[in-house]
C-alpha positions as CSV (number, residue, x, y, z in Angstrom):
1,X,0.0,0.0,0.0
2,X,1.4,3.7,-0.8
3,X,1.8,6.8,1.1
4,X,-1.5,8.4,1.4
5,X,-2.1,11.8,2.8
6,X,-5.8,13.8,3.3
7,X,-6.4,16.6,5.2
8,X,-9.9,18.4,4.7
9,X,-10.5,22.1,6.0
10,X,-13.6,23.7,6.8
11,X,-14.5,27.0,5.2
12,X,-17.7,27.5,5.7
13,X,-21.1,25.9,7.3
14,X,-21.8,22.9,4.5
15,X,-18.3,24.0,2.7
16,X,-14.9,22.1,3.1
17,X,-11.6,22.7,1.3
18,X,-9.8,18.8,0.7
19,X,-6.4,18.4,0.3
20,X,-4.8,15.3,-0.5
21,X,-1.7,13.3,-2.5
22,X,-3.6,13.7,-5.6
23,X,-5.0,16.9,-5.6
24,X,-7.2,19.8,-3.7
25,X,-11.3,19.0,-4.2
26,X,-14.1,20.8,-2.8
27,X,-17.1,19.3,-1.0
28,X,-20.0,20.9,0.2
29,X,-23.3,19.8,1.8
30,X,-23.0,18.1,5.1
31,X,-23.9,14.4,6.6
32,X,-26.3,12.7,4.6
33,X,-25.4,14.6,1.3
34,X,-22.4,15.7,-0.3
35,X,-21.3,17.1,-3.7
36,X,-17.3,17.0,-4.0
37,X,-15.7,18.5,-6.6
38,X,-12.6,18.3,-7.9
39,X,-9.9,17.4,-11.0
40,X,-11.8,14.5,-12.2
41,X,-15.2,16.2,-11.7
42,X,-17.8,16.1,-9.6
43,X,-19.2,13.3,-7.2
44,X,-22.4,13.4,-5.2
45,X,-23.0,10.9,-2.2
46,X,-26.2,10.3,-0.8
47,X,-25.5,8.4,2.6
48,X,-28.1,7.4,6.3
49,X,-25.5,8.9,8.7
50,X,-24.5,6.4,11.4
51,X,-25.2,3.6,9.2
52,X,-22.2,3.2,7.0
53,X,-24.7,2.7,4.1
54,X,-24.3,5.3,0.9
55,X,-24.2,5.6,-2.5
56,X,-21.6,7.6,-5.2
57,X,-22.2,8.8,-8.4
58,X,-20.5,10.9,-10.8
59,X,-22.3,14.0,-12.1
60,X,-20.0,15.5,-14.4
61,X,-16.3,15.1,-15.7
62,X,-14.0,12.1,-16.6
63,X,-15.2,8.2,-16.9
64,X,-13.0,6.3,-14.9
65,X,-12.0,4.3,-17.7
66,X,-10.9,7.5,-19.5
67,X,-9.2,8.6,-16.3
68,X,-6.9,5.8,-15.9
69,X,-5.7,5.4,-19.2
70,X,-4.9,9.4,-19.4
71,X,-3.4,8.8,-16.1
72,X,-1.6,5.6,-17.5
73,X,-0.1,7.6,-20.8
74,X,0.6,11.3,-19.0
75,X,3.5,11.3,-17.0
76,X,3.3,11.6,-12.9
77,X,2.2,14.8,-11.7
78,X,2.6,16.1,-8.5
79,X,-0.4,18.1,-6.7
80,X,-3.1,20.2,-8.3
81,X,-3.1,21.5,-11.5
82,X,-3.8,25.4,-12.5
83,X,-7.0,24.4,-13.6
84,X,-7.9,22.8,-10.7
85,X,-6.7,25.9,-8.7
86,X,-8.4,28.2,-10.6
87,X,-11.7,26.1,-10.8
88,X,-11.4,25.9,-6.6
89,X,-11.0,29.3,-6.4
90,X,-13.9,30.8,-8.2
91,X,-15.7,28.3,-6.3
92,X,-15.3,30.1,-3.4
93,X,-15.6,33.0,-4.7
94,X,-19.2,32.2,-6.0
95,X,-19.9,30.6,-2.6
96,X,-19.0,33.4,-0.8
97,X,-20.5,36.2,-2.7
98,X,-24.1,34.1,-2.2
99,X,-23.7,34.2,1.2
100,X,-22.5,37.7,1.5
101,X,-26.1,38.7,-0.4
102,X,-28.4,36.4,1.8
103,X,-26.7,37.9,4.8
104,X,-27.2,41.5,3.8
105,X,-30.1,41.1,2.7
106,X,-31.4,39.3,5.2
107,X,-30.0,41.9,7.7
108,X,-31.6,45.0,5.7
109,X,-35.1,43.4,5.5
110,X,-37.8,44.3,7.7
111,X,-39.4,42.1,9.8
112,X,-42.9,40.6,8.5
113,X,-45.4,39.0,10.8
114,X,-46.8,35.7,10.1
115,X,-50.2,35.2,11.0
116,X,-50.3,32.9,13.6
117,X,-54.0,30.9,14.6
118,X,-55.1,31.4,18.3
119,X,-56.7,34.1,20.7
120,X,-57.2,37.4,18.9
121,X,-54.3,40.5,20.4
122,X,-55.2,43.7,21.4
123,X,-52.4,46.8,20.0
124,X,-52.3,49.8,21.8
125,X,-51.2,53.2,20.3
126,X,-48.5,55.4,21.3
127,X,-50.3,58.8,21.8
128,X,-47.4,60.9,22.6
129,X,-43.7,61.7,21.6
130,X,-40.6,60.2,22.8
131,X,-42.4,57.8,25.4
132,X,-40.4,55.9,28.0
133,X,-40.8,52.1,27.8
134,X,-39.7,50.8,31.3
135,X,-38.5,47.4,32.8
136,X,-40.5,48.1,35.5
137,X,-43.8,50.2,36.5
138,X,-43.0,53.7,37.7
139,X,-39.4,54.1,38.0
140,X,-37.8,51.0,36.6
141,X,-35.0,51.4,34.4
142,X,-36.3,52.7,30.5
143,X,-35.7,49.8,27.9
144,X,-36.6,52.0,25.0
145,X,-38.3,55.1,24.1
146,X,-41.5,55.0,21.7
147,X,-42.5,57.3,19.1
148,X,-46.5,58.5,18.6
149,X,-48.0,56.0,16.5
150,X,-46.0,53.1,17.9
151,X,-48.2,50.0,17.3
152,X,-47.2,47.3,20.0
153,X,-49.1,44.2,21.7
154,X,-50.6,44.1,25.3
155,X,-49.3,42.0,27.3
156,X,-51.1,42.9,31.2
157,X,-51.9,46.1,32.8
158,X,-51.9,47.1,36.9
159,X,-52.0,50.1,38.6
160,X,-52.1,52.6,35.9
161,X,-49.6,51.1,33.9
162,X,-49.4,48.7,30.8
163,X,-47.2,46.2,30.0
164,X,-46.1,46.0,26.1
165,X,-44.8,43.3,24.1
166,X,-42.0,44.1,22.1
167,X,-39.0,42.4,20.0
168,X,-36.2,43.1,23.0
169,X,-38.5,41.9,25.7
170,X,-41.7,43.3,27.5
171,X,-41.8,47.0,28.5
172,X,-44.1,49.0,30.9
173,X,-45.7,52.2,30.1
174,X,-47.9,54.7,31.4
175,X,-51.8,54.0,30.8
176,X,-52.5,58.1,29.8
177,X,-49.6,57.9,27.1
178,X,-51.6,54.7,25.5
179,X,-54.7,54.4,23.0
């Protein structure tokens, strides 16, 4: 048996860089499914984790027939070739950029609400300007400060005051400064 070497580096969630005696491949999906792609072409393996049980295919690139007798005819290479590299490389480039977009856009969305089946909510208003929302009735700490118009669920009320669902966590504000 001859020297054999792999070491495989993770990039990204679902994205690993492979490095072996023959070459560098990409794989990318996770347990259970897996594309990998490299000098000979690409490979996906369907596989039930845990079991040992999975199945190979080849999606694109060299027969194995054609492989070994190219590989039989060329002379021995060492490593990677420039295609290879280059292929790799814009690769990760592609993957990258994608997730860049999903992030930003995902960061610069607003929020929508899904309609959700069960008891019906009852919004109160913000009536006035620059309204302290507090952790506590009276004087606890302010949370955040609403504007008029403010739209936000309630939650309980006692002794004057209101208690307000909000994204960051409930908030108490004055009854007079609600609708």
């Amino acid at each position: 048996m001859g020297f054999r070497f792999r070491r495989s580096v993770k990039l990204l969630s679902g994205v690993r860089l492979n490095f072996s005696t023959r070459g560098i491949s990409t794989s990318l999906g996770g347990r259970g499914a897996t594309v990998n792609i490299g000098r000979k072409g690409a490979r996906a393996t369907l596989g039930l984790p845990g079991t040992g049980l999975s199945y190979t295919t080849g999606l694109f690139g060299r027969s194995r027939r054609v492989a070994e007798a190219q590989l039989a005819s060329a002379p021995p290479t060492t490593g990677a070739t420039l295609g290879s590299w280059i292929a790799t490389v814009v690769l990760l480039l592609l993957i990258g950029s994608c997730i860049a977009a999903i992030g930003s856009t995902a960061d610069n969305s607003p929020a929508t609400a899904v309609p959700v089946a069960g008891p019906a909510v009852t919004i109160r208003t913000v009536v006035a300007n620059d309204v302290n929302c507090r952790a506590m009735p009276v004087s606890g700490a302010v949370l955040a400060r609403l504007d008029r118009g403010t739209e936000l669920p309630f939650v309980s009320q006692q002794d004057g005051w209101t208690k307000l669902a909000r994204m960051g966590g409930d908030c108490w504000v004055a009854d007079r400064l609600l609708r």
